[in-house]
N, C-alpha and C positions, 0 to 999 in steps of 0.2 A: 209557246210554239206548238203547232198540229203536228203531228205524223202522219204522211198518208200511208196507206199501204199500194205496198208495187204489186202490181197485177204480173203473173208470173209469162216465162215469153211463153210464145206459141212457134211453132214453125210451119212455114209451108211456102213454096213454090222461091226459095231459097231465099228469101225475108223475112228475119224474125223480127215481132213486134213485141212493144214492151210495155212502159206504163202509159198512157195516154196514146199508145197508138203506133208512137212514133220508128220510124224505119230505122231497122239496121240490115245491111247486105255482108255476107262474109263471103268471100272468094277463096281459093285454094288454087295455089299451081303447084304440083305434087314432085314436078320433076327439081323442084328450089326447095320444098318441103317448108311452104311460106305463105301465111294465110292473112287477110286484111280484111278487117272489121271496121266497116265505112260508118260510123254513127247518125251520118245526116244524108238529106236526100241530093245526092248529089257532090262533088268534089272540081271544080274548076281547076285547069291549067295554074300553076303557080297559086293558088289558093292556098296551099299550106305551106304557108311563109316563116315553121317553128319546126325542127323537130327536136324530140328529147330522144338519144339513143341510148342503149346499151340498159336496158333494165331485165337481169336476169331474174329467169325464175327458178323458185324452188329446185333444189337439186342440179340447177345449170343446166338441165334442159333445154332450154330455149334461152331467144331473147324478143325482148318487147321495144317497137319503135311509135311513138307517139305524134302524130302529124296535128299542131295547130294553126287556126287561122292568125290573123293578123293582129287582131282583139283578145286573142289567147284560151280562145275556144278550141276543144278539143274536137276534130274530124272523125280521126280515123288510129286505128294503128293494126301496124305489121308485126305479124306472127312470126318468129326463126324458129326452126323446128318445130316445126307446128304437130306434127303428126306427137311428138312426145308432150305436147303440153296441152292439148284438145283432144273432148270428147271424139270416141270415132262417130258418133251419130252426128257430130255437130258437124266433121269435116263431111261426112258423107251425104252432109245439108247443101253444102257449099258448090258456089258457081264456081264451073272449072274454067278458064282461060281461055 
């Protein structure tokens, strides 16, 4: 089996890209304190037919919500307490609401 190597992200114009190119968008609404990290281009109406909830982080800081699609592909997921578990450069990347 190969390895590749991941091309590290880059940011800019509130997109960061990653190995092969591919789009992620992170949003921030500051006043919920709750960030979502969309991994794919785009998200349909009822398109996330799975979610997995309640995965705390380190020190219970936060919490992590997992949205899949219907084949069990992973979307997107939501930040709880986002400001204690993300970089400040990453939220201060992020599209406001």
């Amino acid at each position: 089996m190969r390895s590749e190597m991941i091309e590290p992200l880059s940011f800019g114009s509130n997109i960061i890209t990653g190995t092969k190119g591919l789009p992620m968008k992170i949003t921030y609404d500051k006043e919920a304190d709750a960030a979502y990290v969309q991994l794919v281009d785009g998200i349909r109406d009822g398109e996330a037919s799975t979610q997995v909830h309640s995965i705390e982080t380190p020190g219970r800081k936060g919490e992590i919500i997992i949205d899949f699609d219907a084949a069990g592909r992973i979307l997107g997921m939501e930040i709880l307490g986002a400001k204690d578990v993300l970089r400040e450069e990453t939220l201060a990347l992020a599209k406001r609401p």
